[in-house]
TILO-649364 format. One record per residue: x, y, z of N, C-alpha, C in turn; residue number from 1; residue in one letter. Coordinates in nm, 3 decimals, always signed. Example, Ala and Ser with C-alpha at 12.3 -4.5 7.8 and 13.67 -1.06 7.14 Angstrom:
# residues 2
n_x  n_y  n_z  ca_x  ca_y  ca_z  c_x  c_y  c_z  num  residu
+1.319  -0.569  +0.780  +1.230  -0.450  +0.780  +1.320  -0.330  +0.780  1  a;
+1.285  -0.225  +0.708  +1.367  -0.106  +0.714  +1.290  +0.003  +0.787  2  s;
***
This chain:
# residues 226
n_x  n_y  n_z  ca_x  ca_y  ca_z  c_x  c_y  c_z  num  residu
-3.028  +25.406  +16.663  -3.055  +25.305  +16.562  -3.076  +25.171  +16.629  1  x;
-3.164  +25.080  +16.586  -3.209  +24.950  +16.626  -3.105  +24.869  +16.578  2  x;
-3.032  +24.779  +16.679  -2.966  +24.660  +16.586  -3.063  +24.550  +16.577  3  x;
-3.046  +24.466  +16.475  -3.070  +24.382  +16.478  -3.038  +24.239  +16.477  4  x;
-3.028  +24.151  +16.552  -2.938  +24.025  +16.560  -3.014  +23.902  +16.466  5  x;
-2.948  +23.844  +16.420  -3.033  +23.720  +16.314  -2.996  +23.598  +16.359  6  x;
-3.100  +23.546  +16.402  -3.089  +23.415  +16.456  -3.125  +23.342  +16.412  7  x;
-2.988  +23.206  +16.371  -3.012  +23.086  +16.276  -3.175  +22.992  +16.317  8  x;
-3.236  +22.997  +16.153  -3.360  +22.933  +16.221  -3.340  +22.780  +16.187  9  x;
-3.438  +22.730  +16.281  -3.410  +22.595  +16.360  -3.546  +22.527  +16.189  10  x;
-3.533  +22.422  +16.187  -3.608  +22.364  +16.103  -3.737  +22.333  +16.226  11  x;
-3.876  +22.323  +16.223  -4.005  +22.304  +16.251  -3.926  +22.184  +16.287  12  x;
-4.012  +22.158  +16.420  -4.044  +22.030  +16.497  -4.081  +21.867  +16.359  13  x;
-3.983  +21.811  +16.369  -4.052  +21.637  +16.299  -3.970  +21.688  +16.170  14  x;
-3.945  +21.762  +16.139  -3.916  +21.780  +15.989  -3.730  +21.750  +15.947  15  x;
-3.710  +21.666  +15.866  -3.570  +21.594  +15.831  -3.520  +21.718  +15.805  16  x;
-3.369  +21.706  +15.813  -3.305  +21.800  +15.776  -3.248  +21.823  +15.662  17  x;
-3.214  +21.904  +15.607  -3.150  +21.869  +15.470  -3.006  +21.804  +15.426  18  x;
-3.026  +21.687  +15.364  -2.924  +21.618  +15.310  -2.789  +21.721  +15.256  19  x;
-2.705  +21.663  +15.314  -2.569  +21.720  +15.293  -2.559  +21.678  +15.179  20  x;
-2.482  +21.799  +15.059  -2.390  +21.706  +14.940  -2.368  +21.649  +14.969  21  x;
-2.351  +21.534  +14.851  -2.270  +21.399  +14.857  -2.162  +21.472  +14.779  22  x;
-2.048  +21.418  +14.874  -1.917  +21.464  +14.803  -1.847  +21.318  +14.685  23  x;
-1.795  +21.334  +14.630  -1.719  +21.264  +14.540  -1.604  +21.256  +14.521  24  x;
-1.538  +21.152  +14.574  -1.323  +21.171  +14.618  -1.336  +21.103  +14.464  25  x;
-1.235  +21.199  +14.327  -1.221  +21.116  +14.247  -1.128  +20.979  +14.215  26  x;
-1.122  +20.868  +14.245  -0.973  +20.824  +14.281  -0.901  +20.795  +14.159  27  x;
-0.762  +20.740  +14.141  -0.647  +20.768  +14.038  -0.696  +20.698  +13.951  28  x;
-0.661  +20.748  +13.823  -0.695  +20.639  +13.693  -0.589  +20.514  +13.693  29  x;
-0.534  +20.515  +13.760  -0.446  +20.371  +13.719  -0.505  +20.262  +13.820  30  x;
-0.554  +20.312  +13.945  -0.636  +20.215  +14.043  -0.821  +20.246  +14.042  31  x;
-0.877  +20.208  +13.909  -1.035  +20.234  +13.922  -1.079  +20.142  +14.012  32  x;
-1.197  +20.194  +14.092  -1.263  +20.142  +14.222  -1.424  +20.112  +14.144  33  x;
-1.500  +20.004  +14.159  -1.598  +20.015  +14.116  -1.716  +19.916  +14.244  34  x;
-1.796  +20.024  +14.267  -1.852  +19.958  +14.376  -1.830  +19.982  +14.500  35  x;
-1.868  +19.962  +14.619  -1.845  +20.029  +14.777  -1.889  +19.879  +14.872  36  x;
-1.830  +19.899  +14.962  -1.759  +19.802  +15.065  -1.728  +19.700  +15.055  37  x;
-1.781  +19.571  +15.091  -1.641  +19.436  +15.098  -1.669  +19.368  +15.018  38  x;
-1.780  +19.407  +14.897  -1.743  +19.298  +14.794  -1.702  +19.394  +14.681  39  x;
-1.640  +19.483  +14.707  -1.621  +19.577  +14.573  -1.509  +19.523  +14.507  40  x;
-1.445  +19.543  +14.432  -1.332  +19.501  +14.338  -1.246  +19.546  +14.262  41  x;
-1.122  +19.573  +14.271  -1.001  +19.700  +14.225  -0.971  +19.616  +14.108  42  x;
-0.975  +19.722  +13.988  -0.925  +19.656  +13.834  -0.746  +19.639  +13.873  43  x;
-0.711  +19.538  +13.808  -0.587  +19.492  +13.831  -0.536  +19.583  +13.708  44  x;
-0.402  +19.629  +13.821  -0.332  +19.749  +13.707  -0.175  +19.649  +13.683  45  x;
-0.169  +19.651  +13.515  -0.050  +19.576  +13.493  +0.064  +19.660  +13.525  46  x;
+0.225  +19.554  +13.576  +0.296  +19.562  +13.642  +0.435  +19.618  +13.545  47  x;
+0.507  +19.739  +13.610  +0.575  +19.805  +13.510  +0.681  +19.720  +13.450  48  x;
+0.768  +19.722  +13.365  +0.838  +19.678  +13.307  +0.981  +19.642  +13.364  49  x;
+1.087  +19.542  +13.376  +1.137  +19.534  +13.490  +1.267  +19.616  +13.487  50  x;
+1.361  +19.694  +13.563  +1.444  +19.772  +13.495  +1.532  +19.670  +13.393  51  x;
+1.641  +19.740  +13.364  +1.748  +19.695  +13.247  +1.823  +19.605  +13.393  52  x;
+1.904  +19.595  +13.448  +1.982  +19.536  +13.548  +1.865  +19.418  +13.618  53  x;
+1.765  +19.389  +13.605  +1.665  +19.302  +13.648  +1.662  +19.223  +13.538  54  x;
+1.651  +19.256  +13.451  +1.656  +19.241  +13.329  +1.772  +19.105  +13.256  55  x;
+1.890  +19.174  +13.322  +2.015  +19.084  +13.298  +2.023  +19.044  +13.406  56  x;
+1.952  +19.076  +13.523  +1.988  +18.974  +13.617  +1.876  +18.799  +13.613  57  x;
+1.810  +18.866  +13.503  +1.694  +18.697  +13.505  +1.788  +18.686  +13.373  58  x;
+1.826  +18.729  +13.254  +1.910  +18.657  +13.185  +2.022  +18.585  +13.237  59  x;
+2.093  +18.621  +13.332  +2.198  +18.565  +13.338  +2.204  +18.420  +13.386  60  x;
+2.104  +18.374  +13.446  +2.134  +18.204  +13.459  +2.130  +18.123  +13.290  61  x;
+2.056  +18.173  +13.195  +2.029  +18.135  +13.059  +2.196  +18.137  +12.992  62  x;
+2.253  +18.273  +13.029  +2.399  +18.213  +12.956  +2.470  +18.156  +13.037  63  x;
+2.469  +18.121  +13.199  +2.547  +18.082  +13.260  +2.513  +17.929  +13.240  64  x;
+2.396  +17.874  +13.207  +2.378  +17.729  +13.179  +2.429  +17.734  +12.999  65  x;
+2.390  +17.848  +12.912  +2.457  +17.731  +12.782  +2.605  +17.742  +12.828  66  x;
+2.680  +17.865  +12.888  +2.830  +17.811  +12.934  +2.871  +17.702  +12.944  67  x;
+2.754  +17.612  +13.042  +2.769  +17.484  +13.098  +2.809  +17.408  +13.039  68  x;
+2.738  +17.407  +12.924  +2.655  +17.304  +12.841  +2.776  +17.273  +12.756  69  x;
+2.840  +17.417  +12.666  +2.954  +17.394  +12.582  +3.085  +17.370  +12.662  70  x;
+3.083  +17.391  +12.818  +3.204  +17.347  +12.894  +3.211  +17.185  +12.861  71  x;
+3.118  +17.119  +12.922  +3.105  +16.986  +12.909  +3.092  +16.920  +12.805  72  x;
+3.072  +17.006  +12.678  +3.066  +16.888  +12.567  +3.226  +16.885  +12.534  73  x;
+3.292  +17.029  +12.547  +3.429  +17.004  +12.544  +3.490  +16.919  +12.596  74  x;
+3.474  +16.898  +12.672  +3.509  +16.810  +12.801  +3.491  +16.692  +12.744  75  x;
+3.381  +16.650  +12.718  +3.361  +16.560  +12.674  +3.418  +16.462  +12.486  76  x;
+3.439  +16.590  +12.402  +3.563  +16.575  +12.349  +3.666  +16.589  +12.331  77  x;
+3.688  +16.655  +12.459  +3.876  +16.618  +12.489  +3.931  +16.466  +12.550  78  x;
+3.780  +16.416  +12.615  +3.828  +16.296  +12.686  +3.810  +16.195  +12.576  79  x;
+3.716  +16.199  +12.493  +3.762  +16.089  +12.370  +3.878  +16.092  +12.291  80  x;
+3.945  +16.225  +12.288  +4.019  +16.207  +12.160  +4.157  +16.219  +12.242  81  x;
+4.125  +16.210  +12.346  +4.242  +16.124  +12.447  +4.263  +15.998  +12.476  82  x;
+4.128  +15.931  +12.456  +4.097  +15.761  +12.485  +4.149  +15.733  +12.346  83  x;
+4.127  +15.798  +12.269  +4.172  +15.750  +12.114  +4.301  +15.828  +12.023  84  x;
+4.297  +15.880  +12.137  +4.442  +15.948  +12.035  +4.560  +15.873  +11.990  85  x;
+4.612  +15.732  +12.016  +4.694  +15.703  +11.986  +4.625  +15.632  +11.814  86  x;
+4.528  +15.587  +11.820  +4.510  +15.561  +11.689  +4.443  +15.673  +11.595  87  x;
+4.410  +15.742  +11.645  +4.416  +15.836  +11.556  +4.531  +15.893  +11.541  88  x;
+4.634  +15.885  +11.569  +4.774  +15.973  +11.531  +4.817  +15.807  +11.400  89  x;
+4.737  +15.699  +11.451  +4.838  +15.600  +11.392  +4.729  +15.575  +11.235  90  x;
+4.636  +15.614  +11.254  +4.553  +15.626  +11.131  +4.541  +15.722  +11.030  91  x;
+4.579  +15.869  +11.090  +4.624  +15.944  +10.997  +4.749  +15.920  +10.922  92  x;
+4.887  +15.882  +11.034  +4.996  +15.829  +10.932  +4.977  +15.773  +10.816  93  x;
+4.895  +15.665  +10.837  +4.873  +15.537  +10.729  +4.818  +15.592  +10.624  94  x;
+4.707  +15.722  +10.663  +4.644  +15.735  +10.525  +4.741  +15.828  +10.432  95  x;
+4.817  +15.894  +10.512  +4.921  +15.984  +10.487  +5.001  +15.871  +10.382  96  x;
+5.094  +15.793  +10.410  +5.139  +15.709  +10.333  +5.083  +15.602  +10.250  97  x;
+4.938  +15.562  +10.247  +4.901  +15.525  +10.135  +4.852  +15.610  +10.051  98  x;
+4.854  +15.707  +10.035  +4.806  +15.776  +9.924  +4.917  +15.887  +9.865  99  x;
+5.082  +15.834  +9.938  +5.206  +15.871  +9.877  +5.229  +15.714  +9.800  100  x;
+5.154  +15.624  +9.880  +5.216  +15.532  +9.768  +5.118  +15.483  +9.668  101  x;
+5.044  +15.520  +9.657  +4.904  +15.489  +9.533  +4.968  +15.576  +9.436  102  x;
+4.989  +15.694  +9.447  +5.093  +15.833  +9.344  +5.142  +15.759  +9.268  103  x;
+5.228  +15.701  +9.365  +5.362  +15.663  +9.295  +5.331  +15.534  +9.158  104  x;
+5.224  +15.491  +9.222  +5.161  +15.374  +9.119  +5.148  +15.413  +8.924  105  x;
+5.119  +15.555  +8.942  +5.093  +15.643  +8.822  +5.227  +15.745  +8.811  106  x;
+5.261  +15.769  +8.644  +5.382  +15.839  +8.655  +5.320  +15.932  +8.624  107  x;
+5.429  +16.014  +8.668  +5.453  +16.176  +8.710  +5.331  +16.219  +8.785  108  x;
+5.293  +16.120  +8.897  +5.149  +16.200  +8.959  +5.182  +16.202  +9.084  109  x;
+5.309  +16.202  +9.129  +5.355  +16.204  +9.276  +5.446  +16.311  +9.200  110  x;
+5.461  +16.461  +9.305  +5.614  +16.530  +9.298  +5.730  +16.489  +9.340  111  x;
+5.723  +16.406  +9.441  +5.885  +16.340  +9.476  +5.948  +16.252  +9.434  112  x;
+5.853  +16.204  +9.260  +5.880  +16.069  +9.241  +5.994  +16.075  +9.187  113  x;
+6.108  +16.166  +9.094  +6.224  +16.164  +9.066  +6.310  +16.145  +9.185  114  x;
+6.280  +16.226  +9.253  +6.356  +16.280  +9.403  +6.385  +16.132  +9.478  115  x;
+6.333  +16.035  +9.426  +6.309  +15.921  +9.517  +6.348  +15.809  +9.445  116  x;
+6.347  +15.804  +9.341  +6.425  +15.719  +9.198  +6.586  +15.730  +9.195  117  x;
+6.601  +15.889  +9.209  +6.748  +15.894  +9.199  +6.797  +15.894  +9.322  118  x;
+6.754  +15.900  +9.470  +6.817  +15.840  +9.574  +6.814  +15.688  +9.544  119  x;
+6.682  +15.623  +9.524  +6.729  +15.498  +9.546  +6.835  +15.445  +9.441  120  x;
+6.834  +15.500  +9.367  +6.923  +15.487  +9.220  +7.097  +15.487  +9.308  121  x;
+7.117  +15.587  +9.390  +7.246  +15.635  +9.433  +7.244  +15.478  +9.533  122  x;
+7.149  +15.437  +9.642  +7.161  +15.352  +9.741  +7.201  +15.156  +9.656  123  x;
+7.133  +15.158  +9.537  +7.118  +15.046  +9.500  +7.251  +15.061  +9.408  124  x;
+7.330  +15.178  +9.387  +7.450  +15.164  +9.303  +7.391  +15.147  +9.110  125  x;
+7.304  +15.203  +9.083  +7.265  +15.190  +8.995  +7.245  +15.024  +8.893  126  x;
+7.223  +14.908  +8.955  +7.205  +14.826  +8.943  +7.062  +14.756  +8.886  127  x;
+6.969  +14.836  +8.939  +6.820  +14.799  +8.953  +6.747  +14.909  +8.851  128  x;
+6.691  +14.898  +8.776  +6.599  +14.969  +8.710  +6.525  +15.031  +8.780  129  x;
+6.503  +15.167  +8.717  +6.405  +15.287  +8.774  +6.300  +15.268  +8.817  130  x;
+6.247  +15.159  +8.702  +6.079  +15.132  +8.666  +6.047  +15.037  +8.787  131  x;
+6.147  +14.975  +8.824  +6.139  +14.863  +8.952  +6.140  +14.949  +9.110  132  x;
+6.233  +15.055  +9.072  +6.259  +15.127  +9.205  +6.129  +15.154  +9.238  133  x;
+6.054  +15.252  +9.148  +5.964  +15.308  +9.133  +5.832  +15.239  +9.204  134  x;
+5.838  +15.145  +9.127  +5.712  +15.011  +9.199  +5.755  +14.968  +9.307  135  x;
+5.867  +14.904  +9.379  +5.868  +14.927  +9.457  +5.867  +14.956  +9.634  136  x;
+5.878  +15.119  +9.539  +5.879  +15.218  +9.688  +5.739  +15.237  +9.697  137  x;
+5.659  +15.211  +9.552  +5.533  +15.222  +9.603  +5.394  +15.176  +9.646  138  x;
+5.511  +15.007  +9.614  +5.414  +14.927  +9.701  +5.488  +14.934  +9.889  139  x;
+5.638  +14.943  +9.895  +5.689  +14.953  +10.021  +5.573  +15.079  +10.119  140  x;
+5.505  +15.166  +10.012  +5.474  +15.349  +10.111  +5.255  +15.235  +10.148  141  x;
+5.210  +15.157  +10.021  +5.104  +15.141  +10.021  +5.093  +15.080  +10.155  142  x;
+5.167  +14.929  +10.136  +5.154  +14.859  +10.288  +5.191  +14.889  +10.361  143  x;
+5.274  +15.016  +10.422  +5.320  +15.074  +10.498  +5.158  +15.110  +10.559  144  x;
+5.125  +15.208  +10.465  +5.013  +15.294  +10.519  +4.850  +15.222  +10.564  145  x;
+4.854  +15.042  +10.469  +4.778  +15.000  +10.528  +4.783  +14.873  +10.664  146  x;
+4.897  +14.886  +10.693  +4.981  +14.833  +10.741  +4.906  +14.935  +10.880  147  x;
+4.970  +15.059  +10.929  +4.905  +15.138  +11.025  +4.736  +15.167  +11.018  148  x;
+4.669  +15.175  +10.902  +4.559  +15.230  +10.892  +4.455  +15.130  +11.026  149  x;
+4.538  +14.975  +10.935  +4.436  +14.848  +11.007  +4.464  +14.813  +11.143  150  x;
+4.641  +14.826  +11.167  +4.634  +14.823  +11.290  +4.644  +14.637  +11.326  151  x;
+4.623  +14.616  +11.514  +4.650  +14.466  +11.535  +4.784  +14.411  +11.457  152  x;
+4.753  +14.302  +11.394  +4.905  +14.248  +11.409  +4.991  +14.321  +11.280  153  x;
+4.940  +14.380  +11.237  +5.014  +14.432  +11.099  +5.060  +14.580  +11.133  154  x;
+5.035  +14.598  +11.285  +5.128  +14.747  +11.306  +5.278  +14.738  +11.344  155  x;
+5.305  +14.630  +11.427  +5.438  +14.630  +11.436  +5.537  +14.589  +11.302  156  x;
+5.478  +14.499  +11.191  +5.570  +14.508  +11.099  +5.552  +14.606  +11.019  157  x;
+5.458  +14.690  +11.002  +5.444  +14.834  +10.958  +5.504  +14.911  +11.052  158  x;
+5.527  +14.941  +11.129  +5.616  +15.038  +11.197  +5.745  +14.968  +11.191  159  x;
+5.813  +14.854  +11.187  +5.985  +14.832  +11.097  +5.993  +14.903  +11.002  160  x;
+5.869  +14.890  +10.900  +5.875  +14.906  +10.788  +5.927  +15.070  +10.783  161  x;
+5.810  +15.128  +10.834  +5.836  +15.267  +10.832  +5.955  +15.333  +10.842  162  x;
+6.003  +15.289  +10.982  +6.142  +15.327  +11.018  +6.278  +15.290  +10.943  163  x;
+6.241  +15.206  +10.850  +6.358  +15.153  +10.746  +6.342  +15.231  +10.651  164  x;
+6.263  +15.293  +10.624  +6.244  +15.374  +10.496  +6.224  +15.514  +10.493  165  x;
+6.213  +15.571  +10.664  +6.256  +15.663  +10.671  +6.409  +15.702  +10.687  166  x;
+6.442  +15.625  +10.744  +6.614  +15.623  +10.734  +6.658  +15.629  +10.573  167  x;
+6.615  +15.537  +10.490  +6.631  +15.564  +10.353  +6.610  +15.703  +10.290  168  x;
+6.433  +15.790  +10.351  +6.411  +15.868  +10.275  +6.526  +16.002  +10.326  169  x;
+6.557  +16.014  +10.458  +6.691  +16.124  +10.535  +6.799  +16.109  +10.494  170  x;
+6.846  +15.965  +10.447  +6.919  +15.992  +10.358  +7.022  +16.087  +10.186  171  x;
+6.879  +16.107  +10.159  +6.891  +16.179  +10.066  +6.937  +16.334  +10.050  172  x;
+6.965  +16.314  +10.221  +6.980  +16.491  +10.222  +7.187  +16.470  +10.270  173  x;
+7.236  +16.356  +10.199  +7.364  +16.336  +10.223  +7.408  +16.274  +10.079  174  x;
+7.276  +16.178  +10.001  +7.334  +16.153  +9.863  +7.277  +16.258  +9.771  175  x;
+7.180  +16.375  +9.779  +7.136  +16.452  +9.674  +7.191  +16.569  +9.740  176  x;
+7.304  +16.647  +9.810  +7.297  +16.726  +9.867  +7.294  +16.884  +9.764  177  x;
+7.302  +16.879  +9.634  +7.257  +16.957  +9.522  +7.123  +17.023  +9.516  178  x;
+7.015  +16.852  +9.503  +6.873  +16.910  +9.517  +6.832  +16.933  +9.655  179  x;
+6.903  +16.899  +9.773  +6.859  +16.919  +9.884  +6.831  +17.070  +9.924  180  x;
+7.050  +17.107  +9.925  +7.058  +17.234  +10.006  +7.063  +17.341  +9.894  181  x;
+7.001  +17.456  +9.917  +7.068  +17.542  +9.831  +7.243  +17.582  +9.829  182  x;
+7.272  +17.661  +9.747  +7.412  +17.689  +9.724  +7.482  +17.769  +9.798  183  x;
+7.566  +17.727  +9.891  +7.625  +17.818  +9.964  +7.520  +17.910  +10.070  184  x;
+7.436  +17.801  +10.137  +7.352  +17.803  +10.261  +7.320  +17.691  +10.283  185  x;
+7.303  +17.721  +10.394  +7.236  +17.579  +10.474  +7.097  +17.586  +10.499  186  x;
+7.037  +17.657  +10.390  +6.884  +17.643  +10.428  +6.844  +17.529  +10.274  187  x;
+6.765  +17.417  +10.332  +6.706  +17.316  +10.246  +6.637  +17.394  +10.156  188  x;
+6.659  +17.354  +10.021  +6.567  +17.393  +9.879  +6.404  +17.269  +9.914  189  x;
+6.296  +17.331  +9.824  +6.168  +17.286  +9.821  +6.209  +17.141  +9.835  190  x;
+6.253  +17.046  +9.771  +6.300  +16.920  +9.772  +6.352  +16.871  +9.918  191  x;
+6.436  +16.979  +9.953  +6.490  +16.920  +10.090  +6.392  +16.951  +10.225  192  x;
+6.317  +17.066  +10.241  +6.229  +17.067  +10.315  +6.112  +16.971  +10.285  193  x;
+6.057  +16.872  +10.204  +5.967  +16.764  +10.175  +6.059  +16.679  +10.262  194  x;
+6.156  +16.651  +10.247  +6.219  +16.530  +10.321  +6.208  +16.601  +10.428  195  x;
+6.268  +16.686  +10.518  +6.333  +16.750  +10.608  +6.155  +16.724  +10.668  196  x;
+6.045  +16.772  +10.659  +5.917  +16.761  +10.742  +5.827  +16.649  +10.741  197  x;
+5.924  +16.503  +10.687  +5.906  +16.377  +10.769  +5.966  +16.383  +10.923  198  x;
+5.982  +16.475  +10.987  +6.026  +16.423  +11.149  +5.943  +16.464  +11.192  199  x;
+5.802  +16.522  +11.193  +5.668  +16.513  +11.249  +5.616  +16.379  +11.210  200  x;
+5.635  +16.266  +11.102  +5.583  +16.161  +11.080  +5.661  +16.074  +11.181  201  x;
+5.816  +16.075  +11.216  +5.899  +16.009  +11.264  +5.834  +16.024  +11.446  202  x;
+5.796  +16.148  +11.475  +5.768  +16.171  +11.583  +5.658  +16.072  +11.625  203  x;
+5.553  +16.099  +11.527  +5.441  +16.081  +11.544  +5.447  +15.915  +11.563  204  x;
+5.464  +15.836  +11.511  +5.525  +15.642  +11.510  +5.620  +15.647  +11.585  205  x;
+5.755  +15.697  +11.647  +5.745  +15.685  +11.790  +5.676  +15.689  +11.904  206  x;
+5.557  +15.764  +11.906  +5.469  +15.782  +12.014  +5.385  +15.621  +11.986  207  x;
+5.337  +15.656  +11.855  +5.254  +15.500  +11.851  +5.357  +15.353  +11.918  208  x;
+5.480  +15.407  +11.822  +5.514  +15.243  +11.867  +5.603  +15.205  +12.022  209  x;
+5.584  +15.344  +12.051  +5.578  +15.319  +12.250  +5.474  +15.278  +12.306  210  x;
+5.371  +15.335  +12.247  +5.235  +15.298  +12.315  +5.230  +15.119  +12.257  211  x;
+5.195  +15.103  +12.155  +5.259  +14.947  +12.123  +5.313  +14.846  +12.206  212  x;
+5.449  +14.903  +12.192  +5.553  +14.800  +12.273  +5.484  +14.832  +12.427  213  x;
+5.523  +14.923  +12.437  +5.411  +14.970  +12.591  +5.265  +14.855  +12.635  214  x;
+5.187  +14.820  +12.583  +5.092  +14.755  +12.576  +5.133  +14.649  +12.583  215  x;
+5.201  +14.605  +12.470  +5.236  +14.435  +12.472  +5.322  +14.413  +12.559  216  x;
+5.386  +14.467  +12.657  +5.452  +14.450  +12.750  +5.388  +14.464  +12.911  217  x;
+5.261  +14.520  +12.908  +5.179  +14.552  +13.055  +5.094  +14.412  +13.001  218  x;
+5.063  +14.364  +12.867  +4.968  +14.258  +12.900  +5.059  +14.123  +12.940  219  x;
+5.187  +14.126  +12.899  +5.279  +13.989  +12.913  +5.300  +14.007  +13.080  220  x;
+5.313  +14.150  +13.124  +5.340  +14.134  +13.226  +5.192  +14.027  +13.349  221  x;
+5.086  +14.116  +13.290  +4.941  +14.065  +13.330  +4.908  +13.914  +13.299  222  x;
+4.966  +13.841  +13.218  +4.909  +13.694  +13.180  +5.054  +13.621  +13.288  223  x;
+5.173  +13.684  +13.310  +5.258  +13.600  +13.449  +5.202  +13.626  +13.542  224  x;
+5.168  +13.742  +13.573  +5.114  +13.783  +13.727  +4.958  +13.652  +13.745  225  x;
+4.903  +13.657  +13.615  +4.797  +13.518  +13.634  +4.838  +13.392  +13.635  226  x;
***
């Protein structure tokens, strides 16, 4: 038998060869390519979302500044109502006691107004009319209270005042000791706890009238030293 061998034929002399496929790389849909070499141009693919912990980590300067913000305004009213706290402790008193003694101006529109008739009734020996007691204690509670409200020179004889008439009003828990204490205890009836929680008022006009005397005594000291 003949073999026969097959030998790749050569293309004729001058003649081009045949063009190779053009192949086609498809590239990813999230990076489209449009165009070929250096002026071509990649569509900008938007940027994923940032995790949760990235997330709170760009929040967290936002609450760490309003922190700030409400640190310092605190701050900032704690230091006023420190620059001013002594008159404000001495302005609430006042309003506190003028508007126990405006009450008293009208009957039966204050609750302590018996409670305070028949002590002074017991102190004055029953000598003085009610209707007088009555008026008054309630002009003694008015200028008392505007006495502190205004302050300057009308606080120190408003703070005598006070303190004379609180001694009067503690009293009552030695001449009414009936309406004071209950019976066979020593715990104060409604009447005697009203008196009994003037020593937050008593407290409170000691502090003022230290700070007071306190003052008028650093400036006397300040006008010798000049």
């Amino acid at each position: 038998m003949r073999s026969y061998t097959a030998e790749p034929s050569l293309p004729p002399p001058g003649a081009m060869p045949h063009a190779r496929p053009h192949l086609s790389i498809a590239t990813p849909a999230s990076t489209p390519v449009s165009g070929s070499g250096p002026d071509s141009t990649v569509a900008s693919v938007p940027p994923a979302p940032a995790p949760a912990p990235e997330r709170a980590a760009a929040a967290a300067p936002t609450t760490a500044t309003a922190m700030t913000a409400g640190a310092q305004a605190l701050n900032r009213l704690a230091a006023y109502i420190n620059a001013h706290s002594h008159a404000l402790l001495r302005v609430t008193v006042g309003i506190v006691f003028f508007g126990f003694g405006v009450l008293k101006l009208f009957p039966s529109a204050s609750p302590a107004e018996q409670l305070a008739v028949d002590a002074a009734t017991k102190m004055t020996l029953g000598m003085v009319p009610e209707t007088v007691l009555l008026l008054s204690l309630a002009a003694l509670e008015t200028a008392i209270g505007i006495g502190l409200i205004v302050g300057r020179r009308l606080l120190r004889p408003a703070l005598v005042a006070f303190f004379l008439h609180m001694g009067g009003v503690f009293s009552t828990l030695l001449l009414l000791p009936d309406a004071m204490w209950q019976p066979l205890s020593p715990a104060p009836t409604m009447e005697g706890q009203y008196v009994v929680k003037n020593v937050v008022l008593v407290a409170v006009c000691l502090v003022v009238a230290a700070h007071e005397w306190g003052r008028g005594d650093r400036s006397g000291a300040g006008n010798g030293a000049g």
